[in-house]
DSSP file (Angstrom, degrees, kcal/mol; ACC not computed):
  #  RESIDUE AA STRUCTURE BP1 BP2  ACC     N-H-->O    O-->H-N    N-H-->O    O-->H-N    TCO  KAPPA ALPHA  PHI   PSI    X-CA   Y-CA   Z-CA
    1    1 A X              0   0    0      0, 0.0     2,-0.5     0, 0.0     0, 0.0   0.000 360.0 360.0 360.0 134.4   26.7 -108.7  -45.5
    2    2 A X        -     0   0    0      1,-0.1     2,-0.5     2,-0.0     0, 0.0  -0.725 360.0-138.6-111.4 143.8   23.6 -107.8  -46.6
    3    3 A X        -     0   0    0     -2,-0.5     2,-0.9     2,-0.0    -1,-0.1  -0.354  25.7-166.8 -85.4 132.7   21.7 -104.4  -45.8
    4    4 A X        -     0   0    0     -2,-0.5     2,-0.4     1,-0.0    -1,-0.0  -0.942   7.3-156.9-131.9 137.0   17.6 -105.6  -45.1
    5    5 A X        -     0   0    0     -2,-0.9     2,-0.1     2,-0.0    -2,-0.0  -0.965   2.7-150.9-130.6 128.2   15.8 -102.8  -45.1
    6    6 A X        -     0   0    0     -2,-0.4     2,-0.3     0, 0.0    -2,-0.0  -0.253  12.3-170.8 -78.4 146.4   12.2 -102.9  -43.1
    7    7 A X        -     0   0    0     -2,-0.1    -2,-0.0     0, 0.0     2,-0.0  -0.900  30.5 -99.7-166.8 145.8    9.0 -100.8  -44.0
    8    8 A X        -     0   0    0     -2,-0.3     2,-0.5     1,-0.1     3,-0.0  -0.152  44.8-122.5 -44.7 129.1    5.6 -100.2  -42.3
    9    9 A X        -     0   0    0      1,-0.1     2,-0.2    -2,-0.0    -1,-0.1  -0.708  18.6-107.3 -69.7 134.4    3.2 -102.2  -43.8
   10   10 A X        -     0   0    0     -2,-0.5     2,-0.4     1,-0.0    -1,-0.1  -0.278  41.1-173.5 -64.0 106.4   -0.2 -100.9  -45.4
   11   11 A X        -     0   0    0     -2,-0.2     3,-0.1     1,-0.1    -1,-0.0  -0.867  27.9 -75.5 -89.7 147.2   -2.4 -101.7  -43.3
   12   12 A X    >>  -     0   0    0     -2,-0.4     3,-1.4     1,-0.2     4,-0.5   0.126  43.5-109.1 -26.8 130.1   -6.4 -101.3  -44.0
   13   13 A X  T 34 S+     0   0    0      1,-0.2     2,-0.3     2,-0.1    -1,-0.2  -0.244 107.3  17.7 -55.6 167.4   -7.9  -98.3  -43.8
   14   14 A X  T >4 S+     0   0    0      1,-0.2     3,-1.2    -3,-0.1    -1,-0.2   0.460  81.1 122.0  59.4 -17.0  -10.2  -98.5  -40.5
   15   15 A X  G X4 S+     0   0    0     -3,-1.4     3,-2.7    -2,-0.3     4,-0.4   0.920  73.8  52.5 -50.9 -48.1   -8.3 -101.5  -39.0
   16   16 A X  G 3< S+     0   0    0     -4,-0.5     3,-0.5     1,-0.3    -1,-0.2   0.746  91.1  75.0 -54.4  -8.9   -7.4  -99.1  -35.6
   17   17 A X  G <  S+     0   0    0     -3,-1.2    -1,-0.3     1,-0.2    -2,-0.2   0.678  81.4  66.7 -90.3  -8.2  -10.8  -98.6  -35.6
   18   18 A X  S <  S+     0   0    0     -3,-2.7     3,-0.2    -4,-0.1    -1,-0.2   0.847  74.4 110.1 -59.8 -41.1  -11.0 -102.6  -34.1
   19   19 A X  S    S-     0   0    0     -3,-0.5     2,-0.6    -4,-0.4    -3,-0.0   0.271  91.1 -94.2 -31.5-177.8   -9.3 -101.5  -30.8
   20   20 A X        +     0   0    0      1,-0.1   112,-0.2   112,-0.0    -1,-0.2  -0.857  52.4 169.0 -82.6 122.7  -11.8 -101.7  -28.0
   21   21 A X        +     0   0    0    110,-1.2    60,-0.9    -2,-0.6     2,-0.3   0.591  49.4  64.8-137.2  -4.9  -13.2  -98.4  -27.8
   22   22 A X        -     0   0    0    109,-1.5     2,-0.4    58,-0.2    -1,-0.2  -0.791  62.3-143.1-130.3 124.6  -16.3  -98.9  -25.4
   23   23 A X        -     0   0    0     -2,-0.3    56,-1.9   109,-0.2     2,-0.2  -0.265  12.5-165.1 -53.5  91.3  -16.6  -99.8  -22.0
   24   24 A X  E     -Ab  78 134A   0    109,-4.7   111,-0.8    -2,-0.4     2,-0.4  -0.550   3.0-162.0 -86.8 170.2  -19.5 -102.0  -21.1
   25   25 A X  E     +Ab  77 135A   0     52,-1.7    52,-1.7    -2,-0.2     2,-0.3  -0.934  17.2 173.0-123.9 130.6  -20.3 -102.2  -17.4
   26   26 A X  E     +Ab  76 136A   0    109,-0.8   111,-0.5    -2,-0.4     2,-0.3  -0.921   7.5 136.1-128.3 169.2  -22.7 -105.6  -16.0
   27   27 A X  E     -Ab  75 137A   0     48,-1.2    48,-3.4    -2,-0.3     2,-0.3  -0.926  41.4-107.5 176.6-175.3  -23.9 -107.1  -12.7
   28   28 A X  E     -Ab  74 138A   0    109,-0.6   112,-1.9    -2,-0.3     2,-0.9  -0.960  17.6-153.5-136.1 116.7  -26.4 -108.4  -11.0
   29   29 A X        +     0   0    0     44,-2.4   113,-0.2    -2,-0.3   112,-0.1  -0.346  19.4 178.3 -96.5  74.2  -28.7 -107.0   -7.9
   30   30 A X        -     0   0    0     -2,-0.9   112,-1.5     9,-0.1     2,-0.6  -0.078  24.5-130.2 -73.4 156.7  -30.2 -109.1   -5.8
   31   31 A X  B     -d  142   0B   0      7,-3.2     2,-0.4     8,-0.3   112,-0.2  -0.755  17.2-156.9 -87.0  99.3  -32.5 -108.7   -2.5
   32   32 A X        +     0   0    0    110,-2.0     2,-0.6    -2,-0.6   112,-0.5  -0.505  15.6 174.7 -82.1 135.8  -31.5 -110.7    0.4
   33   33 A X  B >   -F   36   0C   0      3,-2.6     3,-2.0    -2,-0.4     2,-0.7  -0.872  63.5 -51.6-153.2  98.1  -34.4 -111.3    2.7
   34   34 A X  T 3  S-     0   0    0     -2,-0.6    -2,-0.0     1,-0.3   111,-0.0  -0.751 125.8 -17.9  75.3 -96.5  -33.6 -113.6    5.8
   35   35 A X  T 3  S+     0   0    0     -2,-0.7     2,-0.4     2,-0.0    -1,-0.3   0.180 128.6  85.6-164.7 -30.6  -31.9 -117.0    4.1
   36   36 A X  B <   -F   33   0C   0     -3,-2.0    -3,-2.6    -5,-0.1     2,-0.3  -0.868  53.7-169.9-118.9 139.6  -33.4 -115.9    0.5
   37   37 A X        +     0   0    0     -2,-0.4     2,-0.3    -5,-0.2    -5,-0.2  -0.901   6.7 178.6-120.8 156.6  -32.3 -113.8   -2.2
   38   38 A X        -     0   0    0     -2,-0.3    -7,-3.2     1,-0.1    34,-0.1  -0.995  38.6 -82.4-157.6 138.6  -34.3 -112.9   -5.0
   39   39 A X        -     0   0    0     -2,-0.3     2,-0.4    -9,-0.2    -8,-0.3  -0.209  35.6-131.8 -50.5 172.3  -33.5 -110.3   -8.5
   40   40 A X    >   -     0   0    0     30,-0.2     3,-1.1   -10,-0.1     2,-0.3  -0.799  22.5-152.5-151.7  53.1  -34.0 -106.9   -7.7
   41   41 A X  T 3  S+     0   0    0     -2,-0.4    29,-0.2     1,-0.3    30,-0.2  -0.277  82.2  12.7 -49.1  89.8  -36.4 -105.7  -11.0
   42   42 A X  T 3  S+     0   0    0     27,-1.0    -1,-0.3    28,-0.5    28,-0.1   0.148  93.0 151.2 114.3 -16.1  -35.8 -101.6  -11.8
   43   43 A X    <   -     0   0    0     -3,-1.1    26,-1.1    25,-0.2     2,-0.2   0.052  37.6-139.8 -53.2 152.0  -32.7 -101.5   -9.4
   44   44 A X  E     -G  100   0D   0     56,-1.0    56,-1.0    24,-0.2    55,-0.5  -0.702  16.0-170.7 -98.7 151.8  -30.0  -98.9  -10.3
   45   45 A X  E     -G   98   0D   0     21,-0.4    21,-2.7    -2,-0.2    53,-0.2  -0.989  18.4-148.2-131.5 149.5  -26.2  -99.5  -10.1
   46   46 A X        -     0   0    0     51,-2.4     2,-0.3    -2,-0.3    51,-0.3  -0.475   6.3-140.7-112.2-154.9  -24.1  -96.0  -10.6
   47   47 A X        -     0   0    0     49,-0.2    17,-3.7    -2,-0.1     2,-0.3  -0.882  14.6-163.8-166.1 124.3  -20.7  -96.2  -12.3
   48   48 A X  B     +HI  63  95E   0     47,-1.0    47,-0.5    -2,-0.3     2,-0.2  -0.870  18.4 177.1-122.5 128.1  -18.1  -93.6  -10.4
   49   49 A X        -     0   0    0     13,-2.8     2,-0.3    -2,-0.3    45,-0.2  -0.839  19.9-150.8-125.7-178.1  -14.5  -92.8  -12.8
   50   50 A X        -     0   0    0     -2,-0.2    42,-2.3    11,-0.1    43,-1.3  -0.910  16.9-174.2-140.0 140.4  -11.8  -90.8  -12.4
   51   51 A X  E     -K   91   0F   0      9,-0.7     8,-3.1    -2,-0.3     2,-0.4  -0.758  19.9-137.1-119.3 179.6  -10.1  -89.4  -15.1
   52   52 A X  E     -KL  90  58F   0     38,-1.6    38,-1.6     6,-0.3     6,-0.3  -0.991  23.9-139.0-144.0 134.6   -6.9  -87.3  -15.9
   53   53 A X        -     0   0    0      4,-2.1     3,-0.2    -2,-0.4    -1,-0.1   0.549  41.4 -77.1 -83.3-151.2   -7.0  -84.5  -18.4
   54   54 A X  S    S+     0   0    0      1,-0.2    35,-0.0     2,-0.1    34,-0.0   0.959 130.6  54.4 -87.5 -54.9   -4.1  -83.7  -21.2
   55   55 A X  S    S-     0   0    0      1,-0.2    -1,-0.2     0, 0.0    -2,-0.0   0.541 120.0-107.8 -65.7  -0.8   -2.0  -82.2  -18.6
   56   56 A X        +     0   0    0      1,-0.4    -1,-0.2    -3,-0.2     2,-0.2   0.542  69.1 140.0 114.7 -21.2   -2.0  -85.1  -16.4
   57   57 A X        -     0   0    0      1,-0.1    -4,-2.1     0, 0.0    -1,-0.4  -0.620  59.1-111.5 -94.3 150.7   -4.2  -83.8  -13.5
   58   58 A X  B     -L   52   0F   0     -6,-0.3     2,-0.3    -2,-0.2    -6,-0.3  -0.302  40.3-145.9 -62.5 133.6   -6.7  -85.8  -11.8
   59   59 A X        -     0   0    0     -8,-3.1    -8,-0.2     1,-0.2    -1,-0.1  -0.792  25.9 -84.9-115.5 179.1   -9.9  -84.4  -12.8
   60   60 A X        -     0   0    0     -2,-0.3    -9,-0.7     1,-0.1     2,-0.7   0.106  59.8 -96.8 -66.1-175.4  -13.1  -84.1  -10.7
   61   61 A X        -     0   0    0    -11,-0.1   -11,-0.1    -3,-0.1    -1,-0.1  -0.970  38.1-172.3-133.7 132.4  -15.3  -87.5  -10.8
   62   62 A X        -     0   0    0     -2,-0.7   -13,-2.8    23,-0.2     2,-0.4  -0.289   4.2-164.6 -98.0 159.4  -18.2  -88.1  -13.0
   63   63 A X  B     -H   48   0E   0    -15,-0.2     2,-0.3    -2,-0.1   -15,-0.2  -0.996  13.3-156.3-156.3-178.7  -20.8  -90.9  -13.2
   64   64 A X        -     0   0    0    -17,-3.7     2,-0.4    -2,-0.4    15,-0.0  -0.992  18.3-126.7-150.8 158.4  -23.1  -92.4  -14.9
   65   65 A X        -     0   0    0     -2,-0.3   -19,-0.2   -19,-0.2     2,-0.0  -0.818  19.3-127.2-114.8 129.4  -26.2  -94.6  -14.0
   66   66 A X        -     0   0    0    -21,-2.7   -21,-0.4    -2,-0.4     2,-0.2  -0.464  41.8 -94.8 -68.1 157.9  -27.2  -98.3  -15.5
   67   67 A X        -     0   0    0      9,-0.8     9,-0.4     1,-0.2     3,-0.3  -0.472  66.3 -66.7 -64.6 131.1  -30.8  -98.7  -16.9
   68   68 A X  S    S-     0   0    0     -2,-0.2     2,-0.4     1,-0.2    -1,-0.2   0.106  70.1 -95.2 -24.2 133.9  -33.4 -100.1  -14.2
   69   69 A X        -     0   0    0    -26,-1.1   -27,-1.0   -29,-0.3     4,-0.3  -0.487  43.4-118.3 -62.7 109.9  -32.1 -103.7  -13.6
   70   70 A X    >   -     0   0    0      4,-7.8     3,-1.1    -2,-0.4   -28,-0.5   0.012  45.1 -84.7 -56.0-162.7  -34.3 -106.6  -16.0
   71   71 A X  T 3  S+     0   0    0      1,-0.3   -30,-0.2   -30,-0.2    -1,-0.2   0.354 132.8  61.2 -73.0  -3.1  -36.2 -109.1  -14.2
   72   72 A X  T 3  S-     0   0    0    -32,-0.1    -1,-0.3   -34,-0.1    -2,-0.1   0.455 117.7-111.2-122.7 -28.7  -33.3 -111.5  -13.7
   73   73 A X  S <  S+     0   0    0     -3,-1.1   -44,-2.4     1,-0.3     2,-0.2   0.641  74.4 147.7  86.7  13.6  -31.6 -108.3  -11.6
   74   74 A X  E     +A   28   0A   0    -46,-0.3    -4,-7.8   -45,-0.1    -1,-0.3  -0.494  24.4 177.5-154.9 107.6  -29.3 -108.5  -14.7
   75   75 A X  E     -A   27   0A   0    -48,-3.4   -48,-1.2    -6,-0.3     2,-0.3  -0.994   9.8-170.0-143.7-179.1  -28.2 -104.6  -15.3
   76   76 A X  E     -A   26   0A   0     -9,-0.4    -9,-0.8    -2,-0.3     2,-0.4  -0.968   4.4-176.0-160.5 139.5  -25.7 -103.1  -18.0
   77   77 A X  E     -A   25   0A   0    -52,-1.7   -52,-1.7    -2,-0.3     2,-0.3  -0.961  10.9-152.9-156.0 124.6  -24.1  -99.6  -18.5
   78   78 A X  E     -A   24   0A   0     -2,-0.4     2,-0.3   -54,-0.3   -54,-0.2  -0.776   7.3-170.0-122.9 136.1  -21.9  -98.5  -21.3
   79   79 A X        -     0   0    0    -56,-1.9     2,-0.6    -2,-0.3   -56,-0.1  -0.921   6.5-160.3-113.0 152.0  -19.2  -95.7  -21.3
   80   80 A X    >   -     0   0    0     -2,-0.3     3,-1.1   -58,-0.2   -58,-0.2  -0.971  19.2-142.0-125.6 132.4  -17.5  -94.3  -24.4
   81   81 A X  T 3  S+     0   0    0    -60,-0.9     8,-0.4    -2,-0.6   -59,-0.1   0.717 101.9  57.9 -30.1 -39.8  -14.4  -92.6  -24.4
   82   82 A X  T 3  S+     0   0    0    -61,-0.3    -1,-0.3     5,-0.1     2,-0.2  -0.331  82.9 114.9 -97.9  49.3  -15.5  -90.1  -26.9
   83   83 A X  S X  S-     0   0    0     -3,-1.1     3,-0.8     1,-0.1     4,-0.1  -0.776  81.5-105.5 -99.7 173.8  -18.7  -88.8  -24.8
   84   84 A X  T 3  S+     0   0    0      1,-0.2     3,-0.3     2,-0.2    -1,-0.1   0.812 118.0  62.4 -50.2 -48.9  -18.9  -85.4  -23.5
   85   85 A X  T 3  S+     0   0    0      1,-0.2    -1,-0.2    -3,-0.1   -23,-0.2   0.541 115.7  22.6 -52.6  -8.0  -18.2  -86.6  -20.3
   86   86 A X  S X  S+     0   0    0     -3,-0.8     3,-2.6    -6,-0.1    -1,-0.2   0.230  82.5 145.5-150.9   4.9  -14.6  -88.1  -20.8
   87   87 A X  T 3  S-     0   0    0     -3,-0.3     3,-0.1     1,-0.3    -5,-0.1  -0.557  80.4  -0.8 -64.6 118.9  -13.7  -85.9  -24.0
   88   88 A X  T 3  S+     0   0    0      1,-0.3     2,-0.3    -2,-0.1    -1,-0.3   0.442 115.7 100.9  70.7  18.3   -9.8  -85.2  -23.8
   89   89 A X    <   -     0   0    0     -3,-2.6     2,-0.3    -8,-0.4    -1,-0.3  -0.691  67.4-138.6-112.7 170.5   -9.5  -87.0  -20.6
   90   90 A X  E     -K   52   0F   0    -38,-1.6   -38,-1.6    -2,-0.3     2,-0.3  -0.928  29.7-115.4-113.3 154.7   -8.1  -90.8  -20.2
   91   91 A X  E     -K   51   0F   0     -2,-0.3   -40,-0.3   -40,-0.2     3,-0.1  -0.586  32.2-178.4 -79.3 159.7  -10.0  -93.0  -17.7
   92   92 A X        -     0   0    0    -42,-2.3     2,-0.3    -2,-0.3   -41,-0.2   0.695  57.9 -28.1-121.9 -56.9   -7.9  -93.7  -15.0
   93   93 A X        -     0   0    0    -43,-1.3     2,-0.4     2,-0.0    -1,-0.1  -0.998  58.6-165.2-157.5 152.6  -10.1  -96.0  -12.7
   94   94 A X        -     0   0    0     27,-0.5    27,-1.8    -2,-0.3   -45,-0.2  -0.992   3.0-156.0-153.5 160.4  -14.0  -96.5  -11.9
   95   95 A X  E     -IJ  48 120E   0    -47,-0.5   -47,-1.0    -2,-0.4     2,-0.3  -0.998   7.3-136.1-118.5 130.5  -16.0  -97.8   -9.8
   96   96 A X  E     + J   0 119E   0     23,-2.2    23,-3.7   -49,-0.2     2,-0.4  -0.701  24.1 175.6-101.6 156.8  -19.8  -99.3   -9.3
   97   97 A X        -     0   0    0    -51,-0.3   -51,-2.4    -2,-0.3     2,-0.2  -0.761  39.1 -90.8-121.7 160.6  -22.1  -98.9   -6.6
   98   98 A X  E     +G   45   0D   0     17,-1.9   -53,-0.2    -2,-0.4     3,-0.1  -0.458  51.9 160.6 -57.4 141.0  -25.8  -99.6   -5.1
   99   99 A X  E     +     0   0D   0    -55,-0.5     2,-0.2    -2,-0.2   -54,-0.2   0.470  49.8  10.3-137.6 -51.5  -27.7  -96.6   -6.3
  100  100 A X  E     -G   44   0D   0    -56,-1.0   -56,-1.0   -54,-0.0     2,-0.8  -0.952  43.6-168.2-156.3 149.1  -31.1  -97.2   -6.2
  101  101 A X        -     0   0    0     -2,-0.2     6,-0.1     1,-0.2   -60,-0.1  -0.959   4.6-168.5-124.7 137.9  -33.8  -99.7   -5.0
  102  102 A X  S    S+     0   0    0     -2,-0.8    -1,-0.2     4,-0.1     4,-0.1   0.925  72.4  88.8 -88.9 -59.0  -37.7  -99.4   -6.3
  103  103 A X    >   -     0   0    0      3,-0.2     3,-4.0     1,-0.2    -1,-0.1  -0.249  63.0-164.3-107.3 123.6  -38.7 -101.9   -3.5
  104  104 A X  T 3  S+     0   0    0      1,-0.3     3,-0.2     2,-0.1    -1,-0.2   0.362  89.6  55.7 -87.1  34.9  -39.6  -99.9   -0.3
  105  105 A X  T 3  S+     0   0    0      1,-0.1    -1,-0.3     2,-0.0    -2,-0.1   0.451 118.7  31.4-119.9   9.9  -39.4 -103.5    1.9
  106  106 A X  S <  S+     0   0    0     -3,-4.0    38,-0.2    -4,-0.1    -3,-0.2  -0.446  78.9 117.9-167.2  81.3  -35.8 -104.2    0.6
  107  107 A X        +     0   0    0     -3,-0.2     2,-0.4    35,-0.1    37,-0.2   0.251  38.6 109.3-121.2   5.8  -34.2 -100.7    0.2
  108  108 A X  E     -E  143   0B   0     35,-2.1    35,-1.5    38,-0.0     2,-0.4  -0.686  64.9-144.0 -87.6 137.1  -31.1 -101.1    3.1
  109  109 A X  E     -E  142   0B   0     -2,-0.4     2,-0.3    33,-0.2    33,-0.2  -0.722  13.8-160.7 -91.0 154.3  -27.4 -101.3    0.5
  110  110 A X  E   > -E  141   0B   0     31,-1.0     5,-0.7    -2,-0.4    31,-0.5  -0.980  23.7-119.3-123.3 139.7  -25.0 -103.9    2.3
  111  111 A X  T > 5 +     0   0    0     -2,-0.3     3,-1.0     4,-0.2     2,-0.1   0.333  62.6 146.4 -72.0  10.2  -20.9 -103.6    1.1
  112  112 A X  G > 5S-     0   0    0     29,-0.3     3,-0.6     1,-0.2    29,-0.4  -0.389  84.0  -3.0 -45.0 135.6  -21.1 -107.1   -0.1
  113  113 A X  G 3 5S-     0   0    0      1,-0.2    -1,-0.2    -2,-0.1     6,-0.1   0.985 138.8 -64.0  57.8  59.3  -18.9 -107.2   -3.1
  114  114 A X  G <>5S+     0   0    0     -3,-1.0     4,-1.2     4,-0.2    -1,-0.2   0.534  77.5 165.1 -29.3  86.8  -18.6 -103.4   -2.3
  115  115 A X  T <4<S+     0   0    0     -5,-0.7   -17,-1.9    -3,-0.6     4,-0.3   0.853  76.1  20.1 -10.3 -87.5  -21.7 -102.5   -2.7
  116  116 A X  T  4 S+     0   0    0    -19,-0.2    -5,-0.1     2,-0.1    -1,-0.1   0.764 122.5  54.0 -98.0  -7.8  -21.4  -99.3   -1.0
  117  117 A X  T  4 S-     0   0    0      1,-0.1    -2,-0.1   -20,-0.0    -1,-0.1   0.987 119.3 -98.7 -72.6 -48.3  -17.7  -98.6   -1.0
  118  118 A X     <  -     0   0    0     -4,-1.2     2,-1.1    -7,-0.1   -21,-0.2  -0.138  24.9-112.6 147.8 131.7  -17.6  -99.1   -4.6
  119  119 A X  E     -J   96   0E   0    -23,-3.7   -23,-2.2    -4,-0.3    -5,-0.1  -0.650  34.8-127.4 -71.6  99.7  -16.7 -102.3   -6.9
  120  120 A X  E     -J   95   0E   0     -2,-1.1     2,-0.8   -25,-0.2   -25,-0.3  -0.257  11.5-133.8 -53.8 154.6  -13.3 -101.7   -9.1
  121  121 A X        +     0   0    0    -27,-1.8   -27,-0.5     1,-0.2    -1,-0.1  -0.959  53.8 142.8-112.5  94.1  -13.9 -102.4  -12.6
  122  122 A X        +     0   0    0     -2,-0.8     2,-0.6    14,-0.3    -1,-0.2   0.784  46.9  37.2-120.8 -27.5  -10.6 -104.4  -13.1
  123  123 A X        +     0   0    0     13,-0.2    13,-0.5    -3,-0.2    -1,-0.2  -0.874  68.4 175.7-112.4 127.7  -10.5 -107.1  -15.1
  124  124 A X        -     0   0    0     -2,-0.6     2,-0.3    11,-0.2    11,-0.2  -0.270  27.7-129.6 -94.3-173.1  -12.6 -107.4  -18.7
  125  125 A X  E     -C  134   0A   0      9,-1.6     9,-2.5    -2,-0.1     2,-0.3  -0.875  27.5-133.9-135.6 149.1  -13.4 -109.4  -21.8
  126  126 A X  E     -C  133   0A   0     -2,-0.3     2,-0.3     7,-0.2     7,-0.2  -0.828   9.5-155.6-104.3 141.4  -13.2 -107.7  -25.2
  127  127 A X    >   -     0   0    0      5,-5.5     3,-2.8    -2,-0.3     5,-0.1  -0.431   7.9-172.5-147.1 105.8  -15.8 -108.3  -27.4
  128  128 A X  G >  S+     0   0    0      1,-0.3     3,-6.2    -2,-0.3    -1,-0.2   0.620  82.5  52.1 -49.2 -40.7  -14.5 -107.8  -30.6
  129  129 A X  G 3  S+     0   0    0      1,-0.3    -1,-0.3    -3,-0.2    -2,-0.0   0.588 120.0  34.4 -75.5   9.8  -17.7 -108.0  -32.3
  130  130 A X  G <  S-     0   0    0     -3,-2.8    -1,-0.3     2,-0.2    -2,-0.2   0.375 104.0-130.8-123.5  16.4  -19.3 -105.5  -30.2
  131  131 A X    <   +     0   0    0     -3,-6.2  -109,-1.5     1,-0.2  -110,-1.2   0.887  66.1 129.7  43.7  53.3  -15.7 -103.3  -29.8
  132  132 A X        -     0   0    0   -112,-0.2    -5,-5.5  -111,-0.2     2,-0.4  -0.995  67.1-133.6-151.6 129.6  -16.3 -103.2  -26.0
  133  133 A X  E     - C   0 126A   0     -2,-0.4  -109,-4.7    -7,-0.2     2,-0.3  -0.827  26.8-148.8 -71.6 137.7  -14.5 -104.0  -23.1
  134  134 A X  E     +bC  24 125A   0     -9,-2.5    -9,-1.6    -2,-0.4     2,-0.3  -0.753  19.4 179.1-138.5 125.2  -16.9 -106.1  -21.0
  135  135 A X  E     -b   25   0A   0   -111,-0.8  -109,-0.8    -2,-0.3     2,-0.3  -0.911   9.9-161.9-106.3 168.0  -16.2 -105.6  -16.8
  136  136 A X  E     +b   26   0A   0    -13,-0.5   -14,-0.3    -2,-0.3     2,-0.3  -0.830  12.8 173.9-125.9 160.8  -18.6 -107.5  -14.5
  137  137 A X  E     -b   27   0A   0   -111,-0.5  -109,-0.6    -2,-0.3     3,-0.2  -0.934  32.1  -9.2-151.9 162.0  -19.0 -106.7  -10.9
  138  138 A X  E     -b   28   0A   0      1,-0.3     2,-0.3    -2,-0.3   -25,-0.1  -0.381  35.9-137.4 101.6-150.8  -21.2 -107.7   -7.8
  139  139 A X        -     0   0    0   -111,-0.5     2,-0.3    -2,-0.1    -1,-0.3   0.491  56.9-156.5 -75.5 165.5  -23.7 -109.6   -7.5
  140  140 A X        -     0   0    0   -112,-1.9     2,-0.4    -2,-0.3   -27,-0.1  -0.859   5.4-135.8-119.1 141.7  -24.5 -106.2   -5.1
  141  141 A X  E     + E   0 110B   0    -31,-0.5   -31,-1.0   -29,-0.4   -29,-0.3  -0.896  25.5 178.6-100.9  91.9  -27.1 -106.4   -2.0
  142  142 A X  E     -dE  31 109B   0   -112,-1.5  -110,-2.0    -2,-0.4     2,-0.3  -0.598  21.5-177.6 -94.3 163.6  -30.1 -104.4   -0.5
  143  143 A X  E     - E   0 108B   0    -35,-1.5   -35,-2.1  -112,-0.2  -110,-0.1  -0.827  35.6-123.1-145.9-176.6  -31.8 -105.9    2.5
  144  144 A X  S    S+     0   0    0   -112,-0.5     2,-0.4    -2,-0.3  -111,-0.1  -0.003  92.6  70.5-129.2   5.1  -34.8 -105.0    4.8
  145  145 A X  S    S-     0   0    0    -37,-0.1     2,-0.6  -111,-0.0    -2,-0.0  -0.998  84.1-124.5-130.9 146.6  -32.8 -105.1    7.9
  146  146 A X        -     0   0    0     -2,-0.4   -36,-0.1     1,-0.0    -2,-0.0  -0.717  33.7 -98.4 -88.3 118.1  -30.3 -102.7    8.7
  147  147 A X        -     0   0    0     -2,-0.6     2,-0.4     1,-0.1    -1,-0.0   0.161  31.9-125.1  -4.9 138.7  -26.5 -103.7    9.5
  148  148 A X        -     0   0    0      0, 0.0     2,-0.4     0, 0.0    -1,-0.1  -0.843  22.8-151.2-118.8 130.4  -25.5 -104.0   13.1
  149  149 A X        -     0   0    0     -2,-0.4    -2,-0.0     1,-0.0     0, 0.0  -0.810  21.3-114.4-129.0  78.9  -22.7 -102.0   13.7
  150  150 A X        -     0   0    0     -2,-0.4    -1,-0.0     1,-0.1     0, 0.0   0.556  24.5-159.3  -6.5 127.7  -20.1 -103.1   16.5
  151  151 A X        -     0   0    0     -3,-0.0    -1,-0.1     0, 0.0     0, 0.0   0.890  42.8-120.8 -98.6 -33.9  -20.6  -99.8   19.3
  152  152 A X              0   0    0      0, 0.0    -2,-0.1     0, 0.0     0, 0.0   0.486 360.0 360.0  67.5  28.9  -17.1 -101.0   20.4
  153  153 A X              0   0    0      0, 0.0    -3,-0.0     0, 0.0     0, 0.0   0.478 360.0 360.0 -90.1 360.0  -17.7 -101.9   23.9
């Protein structure tokens, strides 16, 4: 019987450094207006975490806000682990929201795709060549008429 004896391999320096190590955020905000929807140009989306420190505890919840929505309604929001914001913590879960509307004729948020309850950010794409986890959420909805809200008569 023969003794086979195993050893770490050398790996490249910097090779850990592939993991995914930032967290992009996308969507899209459109304006629904009767029967038609149309992109939502400057729109905000906010991006809600929670994290849990070194000991394990829930910590309070931070956010951060995407850059004004392109012409397309197309917006994008990046996290990194190593920011100030998230420094010695793990993420645990986030969420996106409606945040802000420039246009004052189509400014009411609706919980499609929760909208205002908030969208989990659960499933991604990595992409190695930009080291970011990718999540999508929405499309998300403002409208110009306000929800009707069952009085429960």
């Amino acid at each position: 019987m023969t003794s086979t004896h195993y050893e770490k391999p050398n790996l490249p320096e910097g090779k850990d450094e592939l993991l995914p190590t930032i967290f992009g955020i996308q969507g899209l905000v459109l304006c629904k207006s009767g029967s038609q929807y149309f992109p939502l140009k400057g729109a905000v989306a906010r991006i809600t975490c929670v994290a849990v420190d070194e000991n394990g505890y829930e910590t309070a919840p931070f956010s951060i806000l995407s850059n004004g929505c392109d012409g397309n309604g197309y917006f994008f929001a990046t996290l990194s682990p190593y920011s100030s914001l998230v420094e010695n913590k793990k993420i645990k879960e986030c969420k996106a929201f409606l945040d802000y509307s420039p246009l004052d004729t189509c400014k009411v948020p609706t919980d499609v795709n929760h909208g205002i309850s908030g969208g989990l950010l659960s499933s991604y794409r990595v992409l190695n060549e930009k080291n970011m986890k990718l999540y999508s959420v929405g499309p998300f909805f403002y409208t110009s008429e306000t929800q009707s809200v069952p009085n429960g008569y």
